[in-house]
C-alpha positions in Angstrom: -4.7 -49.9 43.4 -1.6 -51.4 42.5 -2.3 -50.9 39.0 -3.2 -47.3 39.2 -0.2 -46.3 40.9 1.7 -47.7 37.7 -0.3 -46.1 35.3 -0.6 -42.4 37.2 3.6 -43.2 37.1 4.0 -44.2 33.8 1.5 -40.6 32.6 4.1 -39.0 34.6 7.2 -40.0 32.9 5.1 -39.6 29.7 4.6 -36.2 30.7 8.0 -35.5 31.9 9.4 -36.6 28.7 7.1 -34.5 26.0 7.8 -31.2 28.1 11.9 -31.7 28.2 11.4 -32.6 24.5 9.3 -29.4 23.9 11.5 -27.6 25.6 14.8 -28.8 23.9 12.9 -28.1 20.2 13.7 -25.1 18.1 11.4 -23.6 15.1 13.7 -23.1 12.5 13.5 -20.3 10.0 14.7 -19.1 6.9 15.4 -15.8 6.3 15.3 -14.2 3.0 15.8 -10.4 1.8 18.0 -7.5 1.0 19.5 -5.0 3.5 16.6 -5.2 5.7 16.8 -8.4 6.5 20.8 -8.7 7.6 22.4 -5.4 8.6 23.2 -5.3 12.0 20.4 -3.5 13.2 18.1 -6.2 12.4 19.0 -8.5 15.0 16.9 -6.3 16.8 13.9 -7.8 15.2 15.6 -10.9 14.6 17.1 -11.9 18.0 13.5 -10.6 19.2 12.2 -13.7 17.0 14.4 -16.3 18.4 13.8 -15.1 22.3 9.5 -15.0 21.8 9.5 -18.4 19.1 12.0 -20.2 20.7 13.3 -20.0 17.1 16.7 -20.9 15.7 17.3 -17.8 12.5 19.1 -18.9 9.5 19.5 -15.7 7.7 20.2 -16.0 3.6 19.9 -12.2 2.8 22.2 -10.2 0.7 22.5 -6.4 0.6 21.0 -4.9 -2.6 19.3 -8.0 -3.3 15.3 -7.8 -4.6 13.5 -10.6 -6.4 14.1 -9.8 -9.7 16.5 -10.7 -11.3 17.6 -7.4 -12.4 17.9 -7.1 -9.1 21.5 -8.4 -8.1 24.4 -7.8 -5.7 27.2 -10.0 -6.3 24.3 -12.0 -8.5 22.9 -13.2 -5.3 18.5 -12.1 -5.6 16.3 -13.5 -3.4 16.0 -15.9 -6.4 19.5 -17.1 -5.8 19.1 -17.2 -2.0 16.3 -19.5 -2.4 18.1 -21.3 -4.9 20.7 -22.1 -1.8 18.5 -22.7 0.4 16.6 -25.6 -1.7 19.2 -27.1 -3.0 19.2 -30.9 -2.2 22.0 -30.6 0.7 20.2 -27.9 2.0 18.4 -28.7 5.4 14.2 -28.3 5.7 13.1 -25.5 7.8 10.0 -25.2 9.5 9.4 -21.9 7.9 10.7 -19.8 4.8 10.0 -15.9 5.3 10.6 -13.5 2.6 11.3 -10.5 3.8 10.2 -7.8 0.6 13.1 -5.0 0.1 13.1 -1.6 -1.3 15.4 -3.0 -4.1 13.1 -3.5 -6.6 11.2 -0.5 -6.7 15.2 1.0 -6.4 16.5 -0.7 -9.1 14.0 -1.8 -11.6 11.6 0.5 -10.7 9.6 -0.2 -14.2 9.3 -4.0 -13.6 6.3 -4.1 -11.1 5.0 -7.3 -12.9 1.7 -8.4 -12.5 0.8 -11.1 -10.1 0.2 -14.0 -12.8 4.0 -13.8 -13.6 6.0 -17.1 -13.8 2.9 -18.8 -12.7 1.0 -21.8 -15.1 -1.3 -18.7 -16.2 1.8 -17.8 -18.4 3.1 -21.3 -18.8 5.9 -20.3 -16.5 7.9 -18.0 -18.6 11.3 -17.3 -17.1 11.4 -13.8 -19.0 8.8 -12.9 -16.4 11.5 -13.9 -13.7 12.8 -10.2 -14.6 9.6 -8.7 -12.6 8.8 -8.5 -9.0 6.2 -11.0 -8.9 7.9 -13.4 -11.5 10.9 -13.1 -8.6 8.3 -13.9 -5.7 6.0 -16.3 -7.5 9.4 -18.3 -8.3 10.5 -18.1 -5.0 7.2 -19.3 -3.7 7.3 -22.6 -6.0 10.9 -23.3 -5.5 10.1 -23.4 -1.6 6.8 -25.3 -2.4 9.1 -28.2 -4.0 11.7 -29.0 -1.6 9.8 -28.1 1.6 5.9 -28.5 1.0 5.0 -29.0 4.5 7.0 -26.2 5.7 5.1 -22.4 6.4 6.1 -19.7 3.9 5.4 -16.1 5.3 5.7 -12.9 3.6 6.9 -9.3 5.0 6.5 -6.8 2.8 8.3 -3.6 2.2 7.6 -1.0 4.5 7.7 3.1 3.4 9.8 5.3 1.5 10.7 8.2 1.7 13.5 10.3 -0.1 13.1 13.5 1.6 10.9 12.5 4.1 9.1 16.0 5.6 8.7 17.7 2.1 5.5 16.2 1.1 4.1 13.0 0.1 7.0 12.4 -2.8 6.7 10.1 -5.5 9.2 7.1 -4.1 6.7 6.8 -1.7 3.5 7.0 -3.5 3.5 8.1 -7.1 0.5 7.7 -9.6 2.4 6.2 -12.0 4.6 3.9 -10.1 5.3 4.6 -6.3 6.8 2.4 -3.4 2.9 1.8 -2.7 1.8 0.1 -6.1 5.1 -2.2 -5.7 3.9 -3.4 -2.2 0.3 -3.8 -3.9 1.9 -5.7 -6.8 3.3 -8.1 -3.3 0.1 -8.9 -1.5 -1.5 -9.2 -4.9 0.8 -12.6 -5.2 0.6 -13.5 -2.2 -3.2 -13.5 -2.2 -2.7 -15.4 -5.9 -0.3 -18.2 -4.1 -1.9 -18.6 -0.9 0.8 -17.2 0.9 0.0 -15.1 4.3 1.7 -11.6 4.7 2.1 -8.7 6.7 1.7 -5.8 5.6 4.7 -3.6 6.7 3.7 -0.6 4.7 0.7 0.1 6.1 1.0 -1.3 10.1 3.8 0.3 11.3 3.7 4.3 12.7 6.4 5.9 9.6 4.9 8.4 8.0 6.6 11.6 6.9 7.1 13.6 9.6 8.4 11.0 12.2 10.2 8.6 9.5 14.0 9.5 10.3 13.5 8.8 13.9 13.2 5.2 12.7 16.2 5.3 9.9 19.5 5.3 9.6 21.2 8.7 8.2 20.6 7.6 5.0 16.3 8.0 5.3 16.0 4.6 4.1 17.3 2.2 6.3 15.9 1.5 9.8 18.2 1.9 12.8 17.1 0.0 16.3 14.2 1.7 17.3 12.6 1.2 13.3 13.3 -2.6 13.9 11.5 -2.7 17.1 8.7 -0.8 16.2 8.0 -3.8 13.5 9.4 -6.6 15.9 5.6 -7.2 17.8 3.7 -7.6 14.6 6.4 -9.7 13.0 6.2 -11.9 16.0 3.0 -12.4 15.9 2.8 -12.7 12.3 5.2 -15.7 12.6 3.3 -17.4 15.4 0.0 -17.5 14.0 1.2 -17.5 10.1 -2.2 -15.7 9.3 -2.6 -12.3 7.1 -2.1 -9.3 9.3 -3.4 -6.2 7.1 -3.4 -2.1 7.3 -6.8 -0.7 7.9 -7.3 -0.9 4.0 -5.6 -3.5 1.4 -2.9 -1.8 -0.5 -3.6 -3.5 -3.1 -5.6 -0.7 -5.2 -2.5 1.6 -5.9 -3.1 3.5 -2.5 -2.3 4.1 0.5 -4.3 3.9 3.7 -3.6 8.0 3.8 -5.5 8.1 0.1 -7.6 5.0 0.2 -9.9 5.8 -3.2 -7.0 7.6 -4.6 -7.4 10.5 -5.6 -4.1 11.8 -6.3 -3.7 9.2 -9.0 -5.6 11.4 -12.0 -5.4 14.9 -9.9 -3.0 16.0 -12.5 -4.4 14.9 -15.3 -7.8 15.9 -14.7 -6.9 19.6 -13.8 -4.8 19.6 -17.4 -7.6 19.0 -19.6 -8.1 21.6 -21.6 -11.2 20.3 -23.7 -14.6 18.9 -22.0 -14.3 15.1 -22.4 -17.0 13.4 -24.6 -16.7 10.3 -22.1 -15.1 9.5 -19.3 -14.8 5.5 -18.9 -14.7 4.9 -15.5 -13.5 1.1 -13.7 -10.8 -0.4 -12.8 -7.5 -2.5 -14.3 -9.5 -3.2 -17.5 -10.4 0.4 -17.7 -6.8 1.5 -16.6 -4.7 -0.7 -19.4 -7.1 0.4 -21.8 -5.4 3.9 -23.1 -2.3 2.2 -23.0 -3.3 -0.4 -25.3 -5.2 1.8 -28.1 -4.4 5.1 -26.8 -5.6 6.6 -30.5 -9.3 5.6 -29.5 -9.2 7.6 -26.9 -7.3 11.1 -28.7 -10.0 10.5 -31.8 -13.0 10.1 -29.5 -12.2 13.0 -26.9 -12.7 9.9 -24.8 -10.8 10.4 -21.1 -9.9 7.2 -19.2 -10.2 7.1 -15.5 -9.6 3.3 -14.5 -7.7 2.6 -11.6 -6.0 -1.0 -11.4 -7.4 -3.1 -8.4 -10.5 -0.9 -7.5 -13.6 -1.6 -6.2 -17.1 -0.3 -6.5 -16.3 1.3 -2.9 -13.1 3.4 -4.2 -14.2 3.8 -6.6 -17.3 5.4 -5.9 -15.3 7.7 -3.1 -13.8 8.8 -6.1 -16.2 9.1 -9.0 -17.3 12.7 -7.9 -13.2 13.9 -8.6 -12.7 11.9 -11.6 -16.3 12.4 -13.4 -18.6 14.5 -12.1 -16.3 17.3 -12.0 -15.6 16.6 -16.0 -18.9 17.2 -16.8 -18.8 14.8 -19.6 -21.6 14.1 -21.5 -21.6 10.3 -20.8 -19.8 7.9 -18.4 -19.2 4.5 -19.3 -19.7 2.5 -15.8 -16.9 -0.7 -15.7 -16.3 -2.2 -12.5 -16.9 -4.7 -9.9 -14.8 -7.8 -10.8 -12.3 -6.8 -7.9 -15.2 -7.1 -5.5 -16.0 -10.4 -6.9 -12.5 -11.1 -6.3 -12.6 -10.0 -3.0 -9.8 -7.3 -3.1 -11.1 -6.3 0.2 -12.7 -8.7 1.7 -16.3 -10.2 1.1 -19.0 -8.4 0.1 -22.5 -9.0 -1.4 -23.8 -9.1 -4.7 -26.6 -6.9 -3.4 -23.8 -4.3 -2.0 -21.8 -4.2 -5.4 -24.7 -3.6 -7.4 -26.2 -1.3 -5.0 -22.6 1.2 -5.2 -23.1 0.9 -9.0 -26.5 2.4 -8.8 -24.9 5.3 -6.8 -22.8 5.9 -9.4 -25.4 5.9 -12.0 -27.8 8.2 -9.9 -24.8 10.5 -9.5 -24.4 10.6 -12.7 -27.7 11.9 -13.3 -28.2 14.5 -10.8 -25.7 16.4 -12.6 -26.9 16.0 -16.4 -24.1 12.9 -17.2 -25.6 10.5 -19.3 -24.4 6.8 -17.3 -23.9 3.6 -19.6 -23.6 1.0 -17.2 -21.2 -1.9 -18.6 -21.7 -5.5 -18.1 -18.5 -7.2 -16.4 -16.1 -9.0 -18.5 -16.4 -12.6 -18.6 -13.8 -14.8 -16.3 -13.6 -18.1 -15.8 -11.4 -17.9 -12.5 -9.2 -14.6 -11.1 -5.3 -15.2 -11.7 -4.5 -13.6 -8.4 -7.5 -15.1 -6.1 -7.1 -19.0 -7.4 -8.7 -20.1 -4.3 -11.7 -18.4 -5.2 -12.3 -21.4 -7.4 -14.6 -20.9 -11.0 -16.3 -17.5 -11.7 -17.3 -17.6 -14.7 -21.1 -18.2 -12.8 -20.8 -15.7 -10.7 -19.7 -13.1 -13.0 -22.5 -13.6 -15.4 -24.9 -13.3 -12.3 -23.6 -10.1 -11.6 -24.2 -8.8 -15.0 -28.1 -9.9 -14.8 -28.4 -8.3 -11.4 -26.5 -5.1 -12.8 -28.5 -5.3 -16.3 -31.8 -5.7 -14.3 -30.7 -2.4 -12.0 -30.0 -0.9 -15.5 -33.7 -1.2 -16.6 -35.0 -0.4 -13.6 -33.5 2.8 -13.5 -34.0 3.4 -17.1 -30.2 3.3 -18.3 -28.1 2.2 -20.8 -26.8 -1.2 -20.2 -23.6 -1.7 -22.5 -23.2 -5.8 -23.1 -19.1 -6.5 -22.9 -20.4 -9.9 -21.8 -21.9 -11.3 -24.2 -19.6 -10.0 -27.2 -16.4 -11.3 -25.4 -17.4 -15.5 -23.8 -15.8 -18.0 -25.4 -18.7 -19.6 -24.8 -17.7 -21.4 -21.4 -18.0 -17.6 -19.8 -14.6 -17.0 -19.9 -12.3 -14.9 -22.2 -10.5 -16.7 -25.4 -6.7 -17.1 -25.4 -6.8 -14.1 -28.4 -8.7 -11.6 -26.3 -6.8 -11.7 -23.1 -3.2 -13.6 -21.7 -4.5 -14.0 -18.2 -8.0 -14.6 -18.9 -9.4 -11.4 -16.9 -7.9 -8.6 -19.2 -7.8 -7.9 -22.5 -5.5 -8.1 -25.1 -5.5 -5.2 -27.5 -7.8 -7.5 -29.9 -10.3 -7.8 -26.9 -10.3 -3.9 -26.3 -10.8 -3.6 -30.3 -14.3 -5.6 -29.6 -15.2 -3.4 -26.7 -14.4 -0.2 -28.3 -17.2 -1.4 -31.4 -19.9 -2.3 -28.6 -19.6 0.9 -26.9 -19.5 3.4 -29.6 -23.0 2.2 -30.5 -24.1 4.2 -27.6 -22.2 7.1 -28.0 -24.0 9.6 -29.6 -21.9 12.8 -30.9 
């Protein structure tokens, strides 16, 4: 009895001890961004952080600042805040949380980046420290090497509006370079680096008509009640350190207002004045492809209607607005390595084939000839790394989409096989990131499909 006594007292003390220590202990974090992330208003949000965590707020952000480099006030980017912050006197903090700004979009609104920049896919090139993602995938590795136990967190940008209550603008989503494809360009390399986020664009309730009830005077900034519409989410966000998301990923140039985008080609399909030949129809592959050999599109009355980060299920929302109501003659079918990649979560084999038959029957109910394309070989996806090897799966989605092909009678247009390097993957001369091609990789894509082509 004797001995139980002393071991109920010493549990007790035991006890006693690890709740005063719990209760002494702090999480500490550190804060980096530009205006958003320091001007007095914030410490709504932020004091909000330290109350629910129990968190101690080191705040490194500078006014102005963005993560490129061309992005500077004072030369202190996010790049140089996390330079201070992991700099061998520096202290370790629990967690590191960039907070995205409106800065880049702002200031160097043509240096998007793509999500592979400054990463070993480009052999870490500081030139790309000049984009956005460069910016965040250096921050990301800089934080990696003097605190890799610590949590990194991402907040992206939220909306922009210039004149908010005229109309969706272009700052806010513009076809050819809005606030939207800048935030998608974020949880792109975040997705690439492992990193969780929260999407600020999409979760909070700004939208055009309400958005300078939660802004300072100046439409852009947020005043209190803008900081504590966020401050719930960005608590939780911190707590659990897991991905929370809009109702769709922002990460195919839309927003969750225009999810297969249609506004992207609106324009440009009602200013064709001659009946398109083809229409080639996908996604980033298809969408660089003008811009790299835009003469073999003018000589072919080709019209290209790619979309970068698209699925088969925007992109079959869409293919009525940006095809059928072209009335080409033929539609050259190029998509489905975003769903591989899981651009919006999982989704069967079965499923992606099953949208491209849609297309295809489509297609025919209204006299368009569909050619539908193999996928491009890939031996792994730049911005999904912890998907591990593809180059497997992708070649068994082309044999289920090549045996749909025949089945339905169709044209099946072999990219695949003209462009592995033999291991099912691209060569270093026909694409830099291993997924798209370089303008030699288009040239042997453009000889494979005009064999099908019939003027």
């Amino acid at each position: 009895m004797k001995h139980l006594r002393l071991i109920v007292l010493i549990a007790a003390v035991a006890l006693l001890a690890a709740c005063g220590t719990n209760n002494n202990h702090k999480q500490t974090i550190a804060l980096f961004g530009g205006s958003f992330s320091v001007i007095p208003d914030s410490d709504v949000a932020t004091d909000y952080w330290a109350e629910q965590l129990d968190a101690k707020i080191t705040k490194y952000g500078v006014g102005g600042a963005g993560f490129s480099i061309k992005t500077q006030w004072d030369g202190q980017n996010i790049q140089w805040q996390v330079d201070s912050a992991c700099a061998p006197e520096a202290p370790v903090y629990d967690t590191y949380i960039l907070w995205a700004s409106t800065n880049d979009f702002n200031q160097a609104n043509t240096l998007s980046g793509d999500p592979w920049d400054y990463t070993e896919f480009d052999g870490f090139d500081e030139g790309k420290l000049e984009t956005q993602c460069g910016g965040i995938n250096y921050a990301i590795r800089k934080i990696r090497e003097k605190a890799p136990k610590a949590r990194i967190l991402f907040m992206t940008s939220t909306k922009c509006f210039t004149s908010p209550g005229s109309g969706t603008n272009v700052n806010y989503q513009g076809p050819e370079g809005g606030m939207n494809l800048f935030v998608a360009k974020q949880m792109l390399c975040c997705q690439a680096a492992g990193v969780p986020y929260l999407d600020q664009f999409t979760l909070p309730p700004f939208n055009e008509s309400n958005f300078t009830e939660y802004t300072q005077a100046d439409s852009l900034h947020l005043n209190a009640k803008g900081y504590e519409a966020l401050r719930e989410a960005q608590v939780k966000f911190i707590r659990e350190g897991k991905t929370i998301c809009g109702p769709h990923f922002a990460i195919n140039g839309h927003s969750d207002s225009d999810f297969p985008n249609y506004r992207r080609y609106a324009a440009a399909n009602a200013a064709l004045k001659e009946t398109p030949l083809a229409v080639l129809f996908g996604d980033s592959i298809t969408d660089a492809w003008p811009r790299n050999d835009p003469d073999f599109f003018t000589d072919n009355n080709f019209a290209g209607r790619g979309i970068s980060g698209q699925t088969t299920v925007d992109a079959l929302a869409r293919f009525r607005a940006d095809v059928v109501d072209l009335h080409p003659k033929y539609v050259a079918i190029l998509i489905g390595t975003n769903d591989l990649a899981e651009n919006i979560g999982g989704i069967s084999m079965e499923n992606i084939v099953g949208n491209i038959a849609s297309m295809v029957e489509i297609a025919q109910a209204n006299g368009i000839i569909p050619l539908v394309c193999s996928p491009i070989p890939a031996a792994a996806y730049p911005w999904r790394r912890q998907l591990g090897p593809q180059a497997s799966i992708v070649a068994t989605l082309g044999t289920m989409v090549k045996r749909m092909a025949e089945e339905k009678n169709v044209t099946y247009v072999d990219y695949w096989t003209a462009m592995n390097d033999g291991k099912g993957g691209l060569a270093p001369e026909h694409s830099e990131d291993g997924v798209h091609p370089t303008l030699a990789g288009y040239k042997i894509m453009e000889s494979v499909l005009l064999e099908y082509i019939k003027r």
